[in-house]
N, CA and C atoms as an extended XYZ file, in Angstrom:
477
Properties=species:S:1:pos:R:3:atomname:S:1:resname:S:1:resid:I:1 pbc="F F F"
N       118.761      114.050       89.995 N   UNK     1
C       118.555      114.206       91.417 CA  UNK     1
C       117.789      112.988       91.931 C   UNK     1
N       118.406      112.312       92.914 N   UNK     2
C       117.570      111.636       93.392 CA  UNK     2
C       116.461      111.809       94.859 C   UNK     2
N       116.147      110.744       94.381 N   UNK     3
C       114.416      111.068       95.628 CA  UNK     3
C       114.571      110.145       96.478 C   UNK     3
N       114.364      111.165       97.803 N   UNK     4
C       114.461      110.644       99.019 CA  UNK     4
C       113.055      110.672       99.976 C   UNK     4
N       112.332      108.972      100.385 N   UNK     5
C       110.708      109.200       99.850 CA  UNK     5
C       110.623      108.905      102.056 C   UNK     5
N       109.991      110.201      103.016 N   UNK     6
C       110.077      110.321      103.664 CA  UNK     6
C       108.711      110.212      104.118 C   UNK     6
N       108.561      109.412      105.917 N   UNK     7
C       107.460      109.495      106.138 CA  UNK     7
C       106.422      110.674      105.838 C   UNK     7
N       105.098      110.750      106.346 N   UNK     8
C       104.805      112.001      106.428 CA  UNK     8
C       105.343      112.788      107.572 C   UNK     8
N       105.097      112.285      108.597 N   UNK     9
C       105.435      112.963      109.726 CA  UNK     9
C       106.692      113.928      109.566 C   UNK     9
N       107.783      112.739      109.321 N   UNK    10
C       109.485      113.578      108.829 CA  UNK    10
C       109.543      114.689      107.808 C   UNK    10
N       108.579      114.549      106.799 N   UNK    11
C       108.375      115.309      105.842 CA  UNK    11
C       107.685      117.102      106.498 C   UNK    11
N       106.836      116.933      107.110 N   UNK    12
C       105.995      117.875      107.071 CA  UNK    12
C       107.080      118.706      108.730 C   UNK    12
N       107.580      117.607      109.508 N   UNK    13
C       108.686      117.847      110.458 CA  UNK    13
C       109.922      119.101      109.441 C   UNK    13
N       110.518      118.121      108.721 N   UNK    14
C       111.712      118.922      107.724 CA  UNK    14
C       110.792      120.486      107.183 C   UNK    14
N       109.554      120.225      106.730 N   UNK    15
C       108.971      121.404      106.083 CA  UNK    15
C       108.832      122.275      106.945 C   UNK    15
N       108.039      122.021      108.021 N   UNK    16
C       107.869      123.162      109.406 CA  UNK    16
C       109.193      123.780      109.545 C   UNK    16
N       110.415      122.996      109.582 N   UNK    17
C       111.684      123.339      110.067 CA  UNK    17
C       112.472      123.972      109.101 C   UNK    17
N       112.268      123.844      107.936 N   UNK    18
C       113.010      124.677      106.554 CA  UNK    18
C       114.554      123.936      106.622 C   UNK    18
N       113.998      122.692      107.168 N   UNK    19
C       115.252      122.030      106.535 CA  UNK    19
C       114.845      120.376      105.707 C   UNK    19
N       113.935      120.487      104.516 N   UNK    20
C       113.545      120.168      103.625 CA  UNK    20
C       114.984      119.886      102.652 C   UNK    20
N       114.999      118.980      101.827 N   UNK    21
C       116.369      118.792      100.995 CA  UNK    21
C       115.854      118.890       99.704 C   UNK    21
N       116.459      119.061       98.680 N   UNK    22
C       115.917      118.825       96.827 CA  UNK    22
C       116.039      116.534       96.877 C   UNK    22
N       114.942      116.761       96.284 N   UNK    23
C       114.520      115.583       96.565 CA  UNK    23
C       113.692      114.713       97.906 C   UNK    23
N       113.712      115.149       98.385 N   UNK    24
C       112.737      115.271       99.249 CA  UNK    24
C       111.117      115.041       99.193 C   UNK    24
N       110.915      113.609       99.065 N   UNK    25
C       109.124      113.412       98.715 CA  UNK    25
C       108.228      112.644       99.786 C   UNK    25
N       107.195      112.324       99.864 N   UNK    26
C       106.702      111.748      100.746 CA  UNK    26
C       105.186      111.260       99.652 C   UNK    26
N       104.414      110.507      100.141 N   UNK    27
C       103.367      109.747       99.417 CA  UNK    27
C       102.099      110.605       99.094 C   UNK    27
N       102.333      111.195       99.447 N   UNK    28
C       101.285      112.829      100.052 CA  UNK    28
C       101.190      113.859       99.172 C   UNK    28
N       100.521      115.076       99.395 N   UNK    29
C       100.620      116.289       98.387 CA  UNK    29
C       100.690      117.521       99.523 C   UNK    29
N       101.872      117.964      100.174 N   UNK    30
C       102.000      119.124      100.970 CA  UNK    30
C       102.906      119.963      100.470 C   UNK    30
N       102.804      121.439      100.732 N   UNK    31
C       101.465      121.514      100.643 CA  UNK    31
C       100.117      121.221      100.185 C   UNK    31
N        98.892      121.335      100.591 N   UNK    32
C        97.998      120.567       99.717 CA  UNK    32
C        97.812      122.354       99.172 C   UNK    32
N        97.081      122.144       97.477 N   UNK    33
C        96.575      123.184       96.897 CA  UNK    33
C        95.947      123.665       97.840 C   UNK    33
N        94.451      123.195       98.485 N   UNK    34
C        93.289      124.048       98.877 CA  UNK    34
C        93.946      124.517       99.833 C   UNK    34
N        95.038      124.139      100.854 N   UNK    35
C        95.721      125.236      101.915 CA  UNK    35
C        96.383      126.154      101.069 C   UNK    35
N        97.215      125.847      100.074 N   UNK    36
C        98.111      126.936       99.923 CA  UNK    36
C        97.076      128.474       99.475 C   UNK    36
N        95.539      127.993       98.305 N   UNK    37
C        94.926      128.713       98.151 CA  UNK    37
C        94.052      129.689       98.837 C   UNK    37
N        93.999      128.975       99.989 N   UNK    38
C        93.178      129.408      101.303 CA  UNK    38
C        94.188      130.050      102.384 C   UNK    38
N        95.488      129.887      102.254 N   UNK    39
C        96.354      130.769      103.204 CA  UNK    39
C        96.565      129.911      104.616 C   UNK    39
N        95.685      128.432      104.249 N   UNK    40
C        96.677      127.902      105.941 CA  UNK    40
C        97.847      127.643      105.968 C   UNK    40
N        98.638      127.797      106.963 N   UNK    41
C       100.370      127.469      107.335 CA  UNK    41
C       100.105      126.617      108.529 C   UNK    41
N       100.979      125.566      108.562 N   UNK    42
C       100.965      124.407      109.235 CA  UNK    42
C       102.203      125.446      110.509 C   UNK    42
N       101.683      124.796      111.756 N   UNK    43
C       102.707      125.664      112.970 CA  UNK    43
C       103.463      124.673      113.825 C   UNK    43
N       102.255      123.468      113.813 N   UNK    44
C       103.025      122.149      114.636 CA  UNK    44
C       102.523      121.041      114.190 C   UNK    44
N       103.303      120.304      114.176 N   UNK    45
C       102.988      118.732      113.894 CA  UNK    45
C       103.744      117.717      114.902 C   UNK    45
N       103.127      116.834      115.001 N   UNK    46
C       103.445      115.751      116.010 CA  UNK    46
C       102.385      114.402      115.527 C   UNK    46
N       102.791      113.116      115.922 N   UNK    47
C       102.055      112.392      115.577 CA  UNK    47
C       100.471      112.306      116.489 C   UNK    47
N        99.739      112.381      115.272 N   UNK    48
C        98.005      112.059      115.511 CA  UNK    48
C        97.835      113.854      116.110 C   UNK    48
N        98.455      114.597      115.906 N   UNK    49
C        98.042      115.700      116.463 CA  UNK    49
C        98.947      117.081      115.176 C   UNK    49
N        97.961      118.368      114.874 N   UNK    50
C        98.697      119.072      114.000 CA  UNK    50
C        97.757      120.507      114.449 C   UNK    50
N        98.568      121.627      113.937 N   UNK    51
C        98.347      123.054      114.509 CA  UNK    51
C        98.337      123.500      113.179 C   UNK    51
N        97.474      124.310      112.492 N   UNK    52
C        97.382      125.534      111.342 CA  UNK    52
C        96.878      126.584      111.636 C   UNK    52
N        97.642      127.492      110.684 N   UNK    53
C        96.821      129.027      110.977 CA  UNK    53
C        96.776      129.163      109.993 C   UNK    53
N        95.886      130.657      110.156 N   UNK    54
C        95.347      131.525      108.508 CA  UNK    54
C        94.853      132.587      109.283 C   UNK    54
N        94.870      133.189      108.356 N   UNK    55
C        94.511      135.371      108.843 CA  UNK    55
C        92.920      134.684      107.640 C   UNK    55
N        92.202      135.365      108.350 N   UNK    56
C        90.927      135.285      108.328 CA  UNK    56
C        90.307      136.939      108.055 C   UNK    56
N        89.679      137.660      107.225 N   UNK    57
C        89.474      138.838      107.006 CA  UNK    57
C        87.682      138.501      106.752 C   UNK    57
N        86.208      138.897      107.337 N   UNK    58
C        85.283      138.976      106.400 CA  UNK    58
C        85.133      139.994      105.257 C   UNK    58
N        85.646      140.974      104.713 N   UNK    59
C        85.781      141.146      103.700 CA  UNK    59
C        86.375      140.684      102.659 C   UNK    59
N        86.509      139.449      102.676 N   UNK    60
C        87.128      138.434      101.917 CA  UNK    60
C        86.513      137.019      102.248 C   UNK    60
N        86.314      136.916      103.029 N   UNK    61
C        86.003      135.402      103.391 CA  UNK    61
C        84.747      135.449      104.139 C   UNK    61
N        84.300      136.804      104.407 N   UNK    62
C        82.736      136.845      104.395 CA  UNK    62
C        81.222      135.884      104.049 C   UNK    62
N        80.615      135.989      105.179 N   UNK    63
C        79.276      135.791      104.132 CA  UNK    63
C        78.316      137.071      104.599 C   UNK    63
N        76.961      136.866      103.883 N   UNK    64
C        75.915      137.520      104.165 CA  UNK    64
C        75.409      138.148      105.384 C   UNK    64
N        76.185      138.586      106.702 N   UNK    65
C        75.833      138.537      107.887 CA  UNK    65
C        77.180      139.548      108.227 C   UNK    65
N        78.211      139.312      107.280 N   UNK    66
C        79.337      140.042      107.306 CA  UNK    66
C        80.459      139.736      108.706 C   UNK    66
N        80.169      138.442      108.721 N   UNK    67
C        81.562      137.297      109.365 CA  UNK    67
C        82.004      136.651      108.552 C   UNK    67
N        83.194      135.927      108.947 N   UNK    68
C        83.598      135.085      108.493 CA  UNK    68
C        82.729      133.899      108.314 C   UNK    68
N        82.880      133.611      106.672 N   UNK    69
C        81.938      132.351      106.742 CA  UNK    69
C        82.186      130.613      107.286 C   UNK    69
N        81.623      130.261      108.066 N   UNK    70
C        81.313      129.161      108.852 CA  UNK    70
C        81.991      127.829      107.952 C   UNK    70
N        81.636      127.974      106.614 N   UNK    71
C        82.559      126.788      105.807 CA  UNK    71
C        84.136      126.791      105.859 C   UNK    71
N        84.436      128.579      105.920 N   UNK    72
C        85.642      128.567      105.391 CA  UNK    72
C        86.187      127.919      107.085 C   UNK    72
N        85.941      128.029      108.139 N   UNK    73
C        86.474      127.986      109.350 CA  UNK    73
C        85.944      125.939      109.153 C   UNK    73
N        85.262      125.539      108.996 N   UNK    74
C        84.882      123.950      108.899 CA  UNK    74
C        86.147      123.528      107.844 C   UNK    74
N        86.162      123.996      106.752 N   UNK    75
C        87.582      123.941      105.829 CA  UNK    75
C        89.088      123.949      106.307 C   UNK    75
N        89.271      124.695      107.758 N   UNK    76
C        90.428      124.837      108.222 CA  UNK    76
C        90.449      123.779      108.810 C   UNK    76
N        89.614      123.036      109.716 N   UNK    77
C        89.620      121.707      110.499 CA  UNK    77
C        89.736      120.891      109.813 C   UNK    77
N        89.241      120.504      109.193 N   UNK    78
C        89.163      119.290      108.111 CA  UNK    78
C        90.608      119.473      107.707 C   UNK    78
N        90.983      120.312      107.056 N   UNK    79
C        92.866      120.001      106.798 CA  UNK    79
C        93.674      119.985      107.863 C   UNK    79
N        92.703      120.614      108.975 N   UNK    80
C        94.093      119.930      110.164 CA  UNK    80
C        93.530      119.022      110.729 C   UNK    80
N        92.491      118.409      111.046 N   UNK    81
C        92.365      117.032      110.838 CA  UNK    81
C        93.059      115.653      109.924 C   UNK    81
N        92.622      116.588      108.923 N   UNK    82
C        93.208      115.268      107.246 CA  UNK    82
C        95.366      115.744      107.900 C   UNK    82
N        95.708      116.607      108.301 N   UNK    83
C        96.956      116.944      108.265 CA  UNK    83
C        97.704      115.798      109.783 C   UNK    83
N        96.702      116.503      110.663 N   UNK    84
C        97.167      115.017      111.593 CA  UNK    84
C        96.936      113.558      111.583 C   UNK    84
N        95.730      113.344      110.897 N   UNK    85
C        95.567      111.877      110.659 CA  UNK    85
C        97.183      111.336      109.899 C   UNK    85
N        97.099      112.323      109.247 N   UNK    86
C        97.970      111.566      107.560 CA  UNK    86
C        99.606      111.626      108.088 C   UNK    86
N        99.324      112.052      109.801 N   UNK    87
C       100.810      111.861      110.187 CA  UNK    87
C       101.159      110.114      110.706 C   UNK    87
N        99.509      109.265      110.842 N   UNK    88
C        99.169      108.156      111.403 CA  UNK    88
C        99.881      107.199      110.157 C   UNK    88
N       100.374      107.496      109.080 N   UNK    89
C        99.752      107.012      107.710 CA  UNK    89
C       100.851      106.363      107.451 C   UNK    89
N       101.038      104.930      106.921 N   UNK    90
C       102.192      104.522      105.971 CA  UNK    90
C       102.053      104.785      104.768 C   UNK    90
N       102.677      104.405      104.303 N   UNK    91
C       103.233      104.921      102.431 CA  UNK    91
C       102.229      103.869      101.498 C   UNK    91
N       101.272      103.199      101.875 N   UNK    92
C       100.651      102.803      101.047 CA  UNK    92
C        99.283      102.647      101.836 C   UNK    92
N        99.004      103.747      102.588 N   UNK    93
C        97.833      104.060      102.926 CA  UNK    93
C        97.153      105.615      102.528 C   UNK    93
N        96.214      106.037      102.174 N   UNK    94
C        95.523      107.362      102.324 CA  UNK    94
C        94.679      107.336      103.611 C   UNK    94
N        93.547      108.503      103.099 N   UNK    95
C        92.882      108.703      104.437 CA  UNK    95
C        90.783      109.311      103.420 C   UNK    95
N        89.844      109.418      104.185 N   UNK    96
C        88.878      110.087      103.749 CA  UNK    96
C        88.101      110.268      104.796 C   UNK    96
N        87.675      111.316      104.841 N   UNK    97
C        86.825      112.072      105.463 CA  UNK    97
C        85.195      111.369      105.831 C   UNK    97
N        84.599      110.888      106.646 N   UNK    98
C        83.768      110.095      106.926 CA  UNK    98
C        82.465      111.326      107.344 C   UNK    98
N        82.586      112.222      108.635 N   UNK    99
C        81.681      113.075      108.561 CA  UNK    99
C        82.914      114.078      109.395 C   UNK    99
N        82.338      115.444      109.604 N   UNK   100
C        82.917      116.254      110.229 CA  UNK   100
C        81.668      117.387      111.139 C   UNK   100
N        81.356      117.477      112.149 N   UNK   101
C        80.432      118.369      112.619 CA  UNK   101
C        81.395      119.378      113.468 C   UNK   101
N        80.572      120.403      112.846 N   UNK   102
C        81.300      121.631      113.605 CA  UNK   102
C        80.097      122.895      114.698 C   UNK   102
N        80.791      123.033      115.931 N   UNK   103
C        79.476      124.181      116.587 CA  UNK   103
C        80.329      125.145      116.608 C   UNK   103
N        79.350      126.191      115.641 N   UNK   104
C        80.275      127.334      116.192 CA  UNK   104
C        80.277      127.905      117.559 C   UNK   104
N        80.675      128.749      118.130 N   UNK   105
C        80.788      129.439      119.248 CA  UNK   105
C        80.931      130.987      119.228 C   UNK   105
N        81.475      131.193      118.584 N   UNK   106
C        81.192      132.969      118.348 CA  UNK   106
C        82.016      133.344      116.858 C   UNK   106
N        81.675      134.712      116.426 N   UNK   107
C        82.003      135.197      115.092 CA  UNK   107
C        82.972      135.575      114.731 C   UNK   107
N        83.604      135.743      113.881 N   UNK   108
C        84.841      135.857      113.508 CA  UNK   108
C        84.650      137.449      112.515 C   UNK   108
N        85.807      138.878      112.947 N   UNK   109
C        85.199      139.552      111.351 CA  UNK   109
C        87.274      139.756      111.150 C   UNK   109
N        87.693      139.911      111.810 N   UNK   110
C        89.115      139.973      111.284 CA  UNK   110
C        90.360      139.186      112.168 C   UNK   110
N        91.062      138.428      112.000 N   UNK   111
C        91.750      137.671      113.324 CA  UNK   111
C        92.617      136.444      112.564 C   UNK   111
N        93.563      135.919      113.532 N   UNK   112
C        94.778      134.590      112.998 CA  UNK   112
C        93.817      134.034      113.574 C   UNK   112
N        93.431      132.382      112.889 N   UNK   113
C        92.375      131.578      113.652 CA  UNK   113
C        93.818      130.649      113.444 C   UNK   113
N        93.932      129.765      114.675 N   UNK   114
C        94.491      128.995      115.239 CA  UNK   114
C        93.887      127.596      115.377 C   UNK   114
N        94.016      126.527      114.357 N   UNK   115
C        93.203      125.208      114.320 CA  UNK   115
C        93.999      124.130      115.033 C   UNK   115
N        93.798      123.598      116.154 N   UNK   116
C        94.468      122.247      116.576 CA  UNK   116
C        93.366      121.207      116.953 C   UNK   116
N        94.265      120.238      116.089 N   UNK   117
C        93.574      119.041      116.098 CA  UNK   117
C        94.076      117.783      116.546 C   UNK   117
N        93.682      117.326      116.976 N   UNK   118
C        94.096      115.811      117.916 CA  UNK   118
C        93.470      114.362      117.687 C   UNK   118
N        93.810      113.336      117.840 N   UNK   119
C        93.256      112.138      117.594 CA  UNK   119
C        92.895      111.766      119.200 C   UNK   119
N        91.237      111.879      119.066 N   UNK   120
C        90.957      110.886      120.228 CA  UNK   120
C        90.829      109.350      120.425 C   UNK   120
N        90.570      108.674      119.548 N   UNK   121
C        90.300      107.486      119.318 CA  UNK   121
C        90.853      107.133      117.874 C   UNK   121
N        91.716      106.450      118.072 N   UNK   122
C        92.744      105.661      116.718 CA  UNK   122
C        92.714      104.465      116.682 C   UNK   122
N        91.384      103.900      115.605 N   UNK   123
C        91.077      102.918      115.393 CA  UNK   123
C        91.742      102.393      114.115 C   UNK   123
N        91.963      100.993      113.591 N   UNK   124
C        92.630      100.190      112.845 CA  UNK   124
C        92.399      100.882      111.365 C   UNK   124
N        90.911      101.444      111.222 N   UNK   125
C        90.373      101.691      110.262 CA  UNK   125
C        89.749      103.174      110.129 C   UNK   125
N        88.834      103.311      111.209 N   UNK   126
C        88.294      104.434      112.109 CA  UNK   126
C        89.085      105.087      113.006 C   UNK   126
N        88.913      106.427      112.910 N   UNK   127
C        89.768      107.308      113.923 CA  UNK   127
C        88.834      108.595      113.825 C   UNK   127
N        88.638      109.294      115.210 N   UNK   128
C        88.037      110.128      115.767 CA  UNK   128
C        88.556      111.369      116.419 C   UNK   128
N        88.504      112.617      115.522 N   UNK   129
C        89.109      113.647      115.645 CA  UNK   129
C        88.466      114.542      116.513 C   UNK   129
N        89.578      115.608      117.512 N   UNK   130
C        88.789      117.035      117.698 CA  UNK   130
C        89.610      118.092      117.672 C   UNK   130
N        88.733      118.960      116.834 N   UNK   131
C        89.596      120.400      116.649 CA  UNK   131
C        88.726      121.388      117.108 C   UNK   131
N        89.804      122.012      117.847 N   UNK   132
C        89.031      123.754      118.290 CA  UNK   132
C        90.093      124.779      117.340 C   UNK   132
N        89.284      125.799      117.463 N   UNK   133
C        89.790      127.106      116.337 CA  UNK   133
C        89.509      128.185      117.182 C   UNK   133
N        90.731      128.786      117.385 N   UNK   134
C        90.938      129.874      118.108 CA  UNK   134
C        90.977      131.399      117.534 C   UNK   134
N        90.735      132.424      117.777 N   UNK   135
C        91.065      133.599      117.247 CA  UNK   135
C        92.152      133.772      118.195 C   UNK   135
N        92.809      135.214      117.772 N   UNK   136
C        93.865      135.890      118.158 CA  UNK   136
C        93.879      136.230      119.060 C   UNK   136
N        92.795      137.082      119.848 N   UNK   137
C        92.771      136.761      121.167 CA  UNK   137
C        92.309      135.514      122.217 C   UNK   137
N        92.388      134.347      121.677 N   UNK   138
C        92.602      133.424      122.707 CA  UNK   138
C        91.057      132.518      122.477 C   UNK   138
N        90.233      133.297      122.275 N   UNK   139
C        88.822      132.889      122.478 CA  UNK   139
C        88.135      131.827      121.313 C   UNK   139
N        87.634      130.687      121.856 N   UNK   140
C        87.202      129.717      120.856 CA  UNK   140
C        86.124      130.040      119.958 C   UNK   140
N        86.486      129.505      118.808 N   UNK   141
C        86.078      130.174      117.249 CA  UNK   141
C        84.749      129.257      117.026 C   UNK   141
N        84.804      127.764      117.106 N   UNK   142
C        84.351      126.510      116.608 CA  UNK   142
C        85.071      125.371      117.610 C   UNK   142
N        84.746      124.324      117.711 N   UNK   143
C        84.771      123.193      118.237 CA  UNK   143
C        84.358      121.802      116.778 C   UNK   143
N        85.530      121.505      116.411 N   UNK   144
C        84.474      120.131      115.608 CA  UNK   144
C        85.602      119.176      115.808 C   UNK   144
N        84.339      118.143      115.177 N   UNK   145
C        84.647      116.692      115.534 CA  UNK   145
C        84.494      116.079      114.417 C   UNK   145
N        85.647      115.064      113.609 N   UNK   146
C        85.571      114.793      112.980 CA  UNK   146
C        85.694      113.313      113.259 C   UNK   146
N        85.240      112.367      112.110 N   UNK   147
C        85.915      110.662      112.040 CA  UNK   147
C        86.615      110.443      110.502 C   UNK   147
N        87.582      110.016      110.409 N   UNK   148
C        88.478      109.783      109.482 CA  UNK   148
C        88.303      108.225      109.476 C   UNK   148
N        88.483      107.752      108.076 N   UNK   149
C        88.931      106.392      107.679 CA  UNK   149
C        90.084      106.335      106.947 C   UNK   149
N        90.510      105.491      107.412 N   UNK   150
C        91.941      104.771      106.862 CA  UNK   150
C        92.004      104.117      105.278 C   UNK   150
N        92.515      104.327      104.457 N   UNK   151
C        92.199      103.625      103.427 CA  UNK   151
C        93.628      102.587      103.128 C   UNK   151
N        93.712      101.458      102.496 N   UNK   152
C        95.021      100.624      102.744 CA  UNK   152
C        94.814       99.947      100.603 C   UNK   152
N        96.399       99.695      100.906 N   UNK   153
C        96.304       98.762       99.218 CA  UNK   153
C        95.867       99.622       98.473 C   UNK   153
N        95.047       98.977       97.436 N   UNK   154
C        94.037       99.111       96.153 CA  UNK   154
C        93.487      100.411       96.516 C   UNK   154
N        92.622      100.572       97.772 N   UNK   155
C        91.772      101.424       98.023 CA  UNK   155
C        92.288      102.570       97.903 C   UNK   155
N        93.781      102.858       98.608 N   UNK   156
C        94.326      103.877       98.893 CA  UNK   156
C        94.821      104.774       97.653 C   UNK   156
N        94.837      103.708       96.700 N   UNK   157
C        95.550      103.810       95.312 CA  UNK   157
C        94.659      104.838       94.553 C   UNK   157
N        95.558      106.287       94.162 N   UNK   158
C        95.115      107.519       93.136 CA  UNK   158
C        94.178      108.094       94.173 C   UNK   158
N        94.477      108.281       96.008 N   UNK   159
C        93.579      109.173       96.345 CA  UNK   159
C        94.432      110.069       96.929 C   UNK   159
């Protein structure tokens, strides 16, 4: 079988769409493990901009307070962050996570949280993310802001 080595964008485009082919690769790892383990599903993609969900339960994803815990919802941004950056990306570039701050806004105990993320500033090297996270009824979960770096060549190489 041969391999047919597709942007990301086209890739994760064909995947959303379930019209993916055998052979079918891209430079990337999508799904990534920690989504598939964590239950996010990618809903939209477009360039510099990407949508995930996940069913969110605190009896499962709980902490001590008996919400949803605050990492696991910072965890959903960050992959739809890292998911829209890496739509920016050529085939011999990666990406890494520089900082990410998140405010929450109210609690989560059972609900689809809805992550979209966007590129505000797309720098050569630097790029400046924001994602809000929605629950099911409509109402904002978190607000964060992330900055992504570009990695190119050598650098990019085994990440």
């Amino acid at each position: 079988m041969s391999s047919n080595q597709l942007s990301i964008l086209s890739f994760l485009e064909a995947q959303l769409n379930g019209t993916l082919k055998p052979g079918d690769t891209t430079h990337m790892n999508y799904p990534t493990p920690i989504s598939q383990l964590l239950g996010f599903h990618l809903v939209a993609i477009n360039e510099g901009t990407a949508t995930l969900e996940m069913y969110a339960d605190a009896s499962i994803h709980g902490n001590q307070q008996g919400t949803v815990h605050g990492g696991l919802i910072t965890e959903l941004a960050d992959a739809t962050v890292g998911t829209a950056h890496s739509t920016l990306m050529g085939p011999e570039e990666s990406l890494t996570s520089i900082d990410i701050k998140a405010s929450f806004l109210r609690p989560v105990w059972k609900s689809r949280l809805t992550s979209h993320a966007y590129v505000i500033h797309q720098g050569k090297t630097i790029s400046h993310y924001c994602c809000e996270i929605k629950r099911d009824d409509g109402k904002s979960v978190a607000i964060v802001q992330s900055t992504v770096m570009t990695l190119k060549g050598d650098k990019a190489s085994g990440r």
